[in-house]
C-alpha positions as CSV (number, residue, x, y, z in Angstrom):
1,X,78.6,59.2,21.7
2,X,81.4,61.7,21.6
3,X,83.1,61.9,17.8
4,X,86.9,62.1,18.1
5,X,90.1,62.0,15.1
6,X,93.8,61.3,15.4
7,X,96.8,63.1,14.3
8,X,100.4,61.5,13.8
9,X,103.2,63.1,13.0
10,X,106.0,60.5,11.9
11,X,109.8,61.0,11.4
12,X,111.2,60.6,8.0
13,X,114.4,58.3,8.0
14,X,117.5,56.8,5.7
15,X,117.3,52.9,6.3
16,X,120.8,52.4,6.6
17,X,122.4,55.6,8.9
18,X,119.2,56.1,10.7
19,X,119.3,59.7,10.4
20,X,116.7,61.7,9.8
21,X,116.4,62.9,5.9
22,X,114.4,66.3,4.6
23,X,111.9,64.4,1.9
24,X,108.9,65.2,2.9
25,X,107.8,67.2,0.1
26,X,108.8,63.7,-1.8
27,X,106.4,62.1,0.4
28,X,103.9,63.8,0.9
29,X,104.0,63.8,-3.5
30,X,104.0,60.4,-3.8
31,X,101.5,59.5,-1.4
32,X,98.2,57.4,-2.9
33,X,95.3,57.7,-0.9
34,X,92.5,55.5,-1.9
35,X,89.6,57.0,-0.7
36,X,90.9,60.3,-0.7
37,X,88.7,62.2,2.5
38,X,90.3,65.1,2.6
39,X,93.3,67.5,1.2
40,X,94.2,67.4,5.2
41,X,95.1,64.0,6.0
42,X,98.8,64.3,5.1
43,X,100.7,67.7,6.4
44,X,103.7,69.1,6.2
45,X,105.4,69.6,9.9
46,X,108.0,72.0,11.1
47,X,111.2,70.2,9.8
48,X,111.0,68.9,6.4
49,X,112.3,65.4,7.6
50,X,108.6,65.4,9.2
51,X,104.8,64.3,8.1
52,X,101.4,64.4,9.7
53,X,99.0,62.7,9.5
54,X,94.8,63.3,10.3
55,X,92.2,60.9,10.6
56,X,88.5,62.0,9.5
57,X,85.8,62.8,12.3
58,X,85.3,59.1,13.9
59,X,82.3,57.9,15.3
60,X,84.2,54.8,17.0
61,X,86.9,53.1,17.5
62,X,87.1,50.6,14.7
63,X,86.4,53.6,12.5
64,X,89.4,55.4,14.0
65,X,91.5,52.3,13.5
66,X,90.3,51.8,9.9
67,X,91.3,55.3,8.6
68,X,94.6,55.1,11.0
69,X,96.1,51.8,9.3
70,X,95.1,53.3,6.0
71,X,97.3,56.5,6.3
72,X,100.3,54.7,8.0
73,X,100.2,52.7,5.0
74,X,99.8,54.8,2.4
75,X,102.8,57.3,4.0
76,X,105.2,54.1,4.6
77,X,104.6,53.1,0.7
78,X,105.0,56.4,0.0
79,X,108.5,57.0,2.1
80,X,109.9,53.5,0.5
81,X,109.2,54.9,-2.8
82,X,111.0,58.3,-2.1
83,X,114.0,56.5,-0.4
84,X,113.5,56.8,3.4
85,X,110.9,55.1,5.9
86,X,108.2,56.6,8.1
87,X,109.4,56.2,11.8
88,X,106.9,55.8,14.5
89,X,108.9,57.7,17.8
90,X,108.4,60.3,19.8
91,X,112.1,61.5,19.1
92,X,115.0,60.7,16.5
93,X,117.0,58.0,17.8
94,X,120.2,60.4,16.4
95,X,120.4,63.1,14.0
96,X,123.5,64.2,11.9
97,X,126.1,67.4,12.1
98,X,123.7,69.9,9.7
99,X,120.5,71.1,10.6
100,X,117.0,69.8,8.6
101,X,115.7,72.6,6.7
102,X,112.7,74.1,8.3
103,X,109.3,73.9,6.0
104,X,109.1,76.7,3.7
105,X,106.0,78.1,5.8
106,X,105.9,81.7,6.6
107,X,104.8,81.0,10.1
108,X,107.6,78.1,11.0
109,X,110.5,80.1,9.2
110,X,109.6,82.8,12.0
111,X,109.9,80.4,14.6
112,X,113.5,79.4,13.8
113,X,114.6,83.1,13.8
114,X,112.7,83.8,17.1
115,X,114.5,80.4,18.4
116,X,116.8,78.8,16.2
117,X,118.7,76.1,18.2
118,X,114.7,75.0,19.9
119,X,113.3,74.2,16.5
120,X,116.8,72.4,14.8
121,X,116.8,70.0,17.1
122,X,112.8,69.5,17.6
123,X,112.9,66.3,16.3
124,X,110.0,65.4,18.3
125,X,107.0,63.5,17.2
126,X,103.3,63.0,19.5
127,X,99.9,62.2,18.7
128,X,97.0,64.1,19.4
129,X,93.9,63.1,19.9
130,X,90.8,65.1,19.3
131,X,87.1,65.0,21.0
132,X,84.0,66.5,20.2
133,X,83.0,69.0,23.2
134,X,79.1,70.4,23.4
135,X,80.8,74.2,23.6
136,X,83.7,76.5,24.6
137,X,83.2,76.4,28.3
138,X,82.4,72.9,28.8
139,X,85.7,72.5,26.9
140,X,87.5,74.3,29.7
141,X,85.4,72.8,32.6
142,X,86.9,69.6,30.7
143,X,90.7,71.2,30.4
144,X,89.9,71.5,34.6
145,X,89.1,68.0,35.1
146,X,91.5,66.5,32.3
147,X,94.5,67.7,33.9
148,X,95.3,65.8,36.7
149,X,95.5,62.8,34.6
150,X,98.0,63.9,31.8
151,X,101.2,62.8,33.4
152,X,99.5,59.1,33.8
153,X,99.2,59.4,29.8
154,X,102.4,60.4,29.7
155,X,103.9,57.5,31.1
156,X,101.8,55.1,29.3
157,X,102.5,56.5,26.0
158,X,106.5,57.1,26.1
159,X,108.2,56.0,23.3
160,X,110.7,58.2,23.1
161,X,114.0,57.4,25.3
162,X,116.9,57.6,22.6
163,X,118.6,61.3,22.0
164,X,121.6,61.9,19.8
165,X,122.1,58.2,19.9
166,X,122.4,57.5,23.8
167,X,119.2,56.5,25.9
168,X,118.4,59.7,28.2
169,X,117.2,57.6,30.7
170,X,113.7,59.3,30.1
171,X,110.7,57.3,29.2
172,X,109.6,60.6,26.9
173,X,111.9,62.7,26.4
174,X,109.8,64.2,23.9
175,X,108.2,65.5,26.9
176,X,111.8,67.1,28.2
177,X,111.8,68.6,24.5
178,X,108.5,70.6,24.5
179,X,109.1,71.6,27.9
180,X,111.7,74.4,27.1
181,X,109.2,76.1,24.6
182,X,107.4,79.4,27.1
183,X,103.6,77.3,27.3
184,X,104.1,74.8,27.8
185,X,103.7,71.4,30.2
186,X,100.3,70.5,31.8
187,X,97.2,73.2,31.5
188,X,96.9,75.3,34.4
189,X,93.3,75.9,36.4
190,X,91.0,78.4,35.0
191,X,88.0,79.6,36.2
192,X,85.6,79.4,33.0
193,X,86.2,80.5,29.7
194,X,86.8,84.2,29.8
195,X,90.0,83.3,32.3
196,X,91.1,81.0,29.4
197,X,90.9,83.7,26.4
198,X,92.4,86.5,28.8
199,X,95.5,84.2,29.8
200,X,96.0,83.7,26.3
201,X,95.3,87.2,25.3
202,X,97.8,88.1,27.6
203,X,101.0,85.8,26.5
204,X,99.9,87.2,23.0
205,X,100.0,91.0,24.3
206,X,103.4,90.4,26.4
207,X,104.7,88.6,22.9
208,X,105.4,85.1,24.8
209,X,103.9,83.7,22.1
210,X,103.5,84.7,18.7
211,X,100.3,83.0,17.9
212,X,97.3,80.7,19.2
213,X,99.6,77.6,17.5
214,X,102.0,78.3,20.1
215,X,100.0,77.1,22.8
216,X,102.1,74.0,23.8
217,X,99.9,73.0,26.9
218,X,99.3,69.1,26.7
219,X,95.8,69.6,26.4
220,X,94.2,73.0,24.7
221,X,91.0,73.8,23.0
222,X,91.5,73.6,19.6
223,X,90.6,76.7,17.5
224,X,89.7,75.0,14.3
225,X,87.3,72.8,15.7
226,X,84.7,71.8,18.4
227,X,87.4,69.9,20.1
228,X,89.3,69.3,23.2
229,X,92.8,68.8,21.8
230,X,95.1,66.3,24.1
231,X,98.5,66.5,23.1
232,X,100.9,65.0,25.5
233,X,101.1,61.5,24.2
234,X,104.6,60.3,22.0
235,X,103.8,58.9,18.6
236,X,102.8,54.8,19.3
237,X,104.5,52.3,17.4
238,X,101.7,50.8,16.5
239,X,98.3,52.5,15.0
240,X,96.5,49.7,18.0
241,X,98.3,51.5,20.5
242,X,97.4,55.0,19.4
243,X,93.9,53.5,18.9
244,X,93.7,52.6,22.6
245,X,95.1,56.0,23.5
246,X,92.2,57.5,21.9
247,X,89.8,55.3,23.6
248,X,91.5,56.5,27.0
249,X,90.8,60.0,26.0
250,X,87.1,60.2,25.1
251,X,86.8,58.4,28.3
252,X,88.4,60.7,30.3
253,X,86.6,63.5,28.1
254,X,83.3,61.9,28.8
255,X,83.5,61.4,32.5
256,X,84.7,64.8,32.6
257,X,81.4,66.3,30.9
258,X,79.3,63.8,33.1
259,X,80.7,65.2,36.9
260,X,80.4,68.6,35.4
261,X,77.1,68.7,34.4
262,X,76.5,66.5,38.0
263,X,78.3,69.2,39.5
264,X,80.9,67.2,41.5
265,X,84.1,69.2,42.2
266,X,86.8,69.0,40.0
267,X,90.0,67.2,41.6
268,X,92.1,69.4,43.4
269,X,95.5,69.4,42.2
270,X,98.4,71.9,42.8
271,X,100.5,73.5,39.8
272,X,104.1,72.8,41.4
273,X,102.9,69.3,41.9
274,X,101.1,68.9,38.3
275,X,104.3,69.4,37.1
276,X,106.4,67.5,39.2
277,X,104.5,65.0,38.6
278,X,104.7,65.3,34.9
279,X,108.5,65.0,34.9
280,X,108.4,61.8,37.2
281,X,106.4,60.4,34.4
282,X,108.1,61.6,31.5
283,X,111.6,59.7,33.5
284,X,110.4,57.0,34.8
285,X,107.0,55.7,32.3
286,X,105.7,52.6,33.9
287,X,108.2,51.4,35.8
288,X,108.3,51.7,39.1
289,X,105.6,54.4,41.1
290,X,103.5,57.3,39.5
291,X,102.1,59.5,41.0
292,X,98.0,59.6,40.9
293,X,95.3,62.6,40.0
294,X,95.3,63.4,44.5
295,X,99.6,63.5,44.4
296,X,99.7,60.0,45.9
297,X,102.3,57.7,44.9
298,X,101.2,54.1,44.0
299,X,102.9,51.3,42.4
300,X,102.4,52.5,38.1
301,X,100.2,49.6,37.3
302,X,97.7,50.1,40.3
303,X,97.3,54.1,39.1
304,X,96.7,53.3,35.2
305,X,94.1,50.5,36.5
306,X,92.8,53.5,38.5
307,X,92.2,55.3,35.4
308,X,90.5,52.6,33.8
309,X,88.4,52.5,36.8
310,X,87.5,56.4,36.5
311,X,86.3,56.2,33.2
312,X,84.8,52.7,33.2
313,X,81.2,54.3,32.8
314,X,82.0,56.3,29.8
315,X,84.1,53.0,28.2
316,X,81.2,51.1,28.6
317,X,78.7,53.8,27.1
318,X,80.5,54.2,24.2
319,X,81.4,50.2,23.6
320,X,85.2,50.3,24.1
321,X,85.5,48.3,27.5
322,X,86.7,45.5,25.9
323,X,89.2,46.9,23.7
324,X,90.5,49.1,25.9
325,X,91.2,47.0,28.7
326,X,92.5,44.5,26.9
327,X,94.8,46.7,25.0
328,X,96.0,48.2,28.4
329,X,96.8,45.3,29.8
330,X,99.1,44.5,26.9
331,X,100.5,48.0,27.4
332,X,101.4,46.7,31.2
333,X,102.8,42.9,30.6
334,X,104.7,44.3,27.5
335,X,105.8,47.7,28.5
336,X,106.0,51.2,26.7
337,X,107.5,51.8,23.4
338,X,110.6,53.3,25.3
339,X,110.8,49.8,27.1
340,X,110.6,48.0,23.6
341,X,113.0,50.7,21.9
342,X,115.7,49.8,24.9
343,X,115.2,46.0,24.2
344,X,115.6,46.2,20.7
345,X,118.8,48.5,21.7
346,X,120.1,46.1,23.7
347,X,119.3,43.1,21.4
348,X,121.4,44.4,18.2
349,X,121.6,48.3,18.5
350,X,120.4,51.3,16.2
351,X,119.8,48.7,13.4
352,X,117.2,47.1,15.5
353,X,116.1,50.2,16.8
354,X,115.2,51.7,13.2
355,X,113.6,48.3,11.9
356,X,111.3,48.4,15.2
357,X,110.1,52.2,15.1
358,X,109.7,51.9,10.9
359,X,107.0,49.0,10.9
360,X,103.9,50.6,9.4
């Protein structure tokens, strides 16, 4: 079974304006982990009204769960005893007139003079989930066969409709957000893992990006571990959620590894379309039509059932059928965390809004 760990990052608010407030050093002080794993599992993030968080190599998902609820926790105590409260969205509902300090971190206090406005107002929070990959090029053979599916994760995971204190209309707009950095958006096709490492060399050698970190594609090899890195998902409001999320992904990480050591071809899927089909998802989440892995355009429920469908196999392998189906059928009676965020909108405004995104 592949081993897999989640990363959070949360957004640090004031209860009563709902705008976002530069204590994470507080925080991340006052945080009391009992078990302690490792001096890892709380971060800082780029603005320093922002915390991540890292789970420990899982074996399974009620492992994964176990160390998730125990970080939200510890952080939320921790934000409540500092004065603010750990926010679960993929973007700030608002923000106020000054800018958040950036993280006193050589390499993010570069950023904001290479691109000052992009990283003020990147008040954007995802998850990420990790899984273990036998080497480098199966990792990209992986990256190949991942792809197509990203912008169904997309829309199953937005949470983040609410911008400057207006809904956007988008489902993610955390997605919109990322999308003006240079890499960014879905991977694009490469043909084994010396293609990978040139491409990359190359946006280093042209100075598109100033480091490996800057790699914004939704899904990556990661460079500190054996992992494929998927990284297009918005924070969930609740750690089941991003639980199920990481079920999803070993799955499709699995299955991948599977056809390509069975040699079936990879799913052919054109760039343009990738990416149009990224944005649909990003506006529109579940409601309505997505469109699916071949650039077919299905009602949203039928194409996320076809996902569950693709990685059945691997679900069943690993022992997460069951929890995963029944957690994405919650997903589609209930709705995304956008759809949740625009009820509570509607119900009593940003008040509700802030009480909904700041339960641990």
């Amino acid at each position: 079974m592949l081993t897999l760990g989640i990363e959070e990052e949360y957004l640090l608010l004031d209860p009563a304006t709902a705008l976002p407030v530069p204590l994470a050093d507080e925080v991340r002080a006052a945080v009391d982990l009992e078990p302690v794993v490792n001096e890892r599992e709380i971060q800082a993030e780029l603005l320093q009204a922002q915390v991540e968080v890292a789970t420990p190599v899982c074996s399974d998902l009620a492992e994964a769960s176990r160390h998730l609820l125990r970080l939200r926790h510890a952080v939320s105590s921790a934000a409540k005893r500092s004065g603010c409260r750990i926010a679960a969205c993929g973007t700030a509902p608002c923000s106020g007139p000054e800018p958040i300090p950036v993280t006193g971190n050589p390499r993010y206090l570069a950023m904001r003079i290479r691109a000052a406005q992009l990283v003020d107002e990147q008040f954007v929070h995802g998850m990420h989930v990790h899984v273990a990959i036998p080497d480098r090029e199966m990792g990209v053979a992986v990256l190949n066969r991942v792809r197509p599916w990203l912008p169904v994760l997309v829309a199953m995971a937005g949470n983040s409709p609410l911008w400057n204190g207006i809904d956007t209309g988008f489902s993610s707009w955390r997605t919109v957000v990322y999308s003006r950095w240079p890499v960014s958006g879905p991977p694009p096709y490469f043909d084994g893992l010396a293609d990978y490492e040139a491409r990359i060399q190359a946006l280093l050698t042209a100075g598109a990006i100033e480091d490996r970190g800057q790699l914004y594609w939704q899904a990556r090899l990661s460079d500190r571990y054996p992992t494929i890195e998927v990284r297009c998902l918005d924070v969930q409001l609740r750690a089941d959620d991003a639980v199920m999320f990481a079920g999803i992904v070993r799955g499709l990480v699995a299955t991948a590894i599977r056809d390509e050591k069975a040699g079936r071809p990879p799913t052919p899927c054109l760039p343009e379309l990738l990416a149009a089909a990224n944005w649909h998802a990003a506006r529109h989440g579940l409601d309505g039509v997505l469109v699916d892995p071949a650039g077919r355009r299905h009602g949203a429920d039928e194409v996320v059932r076809s996902l569950l469908a693709h990685i059945g196999r691997s679900l069943e392998e690993s022992g997460d059928t069951r929890q995963v189906s029944s957690l994405v059928n919650r997903l589609l009676r209930r709705g995304t965390g956008a759809d949740r965020q625009r009820r509570a909108l509607a119900t009593d405004g940003l008040k509700a809004v802030t009480e909904l995104i700041s339960e641990p």
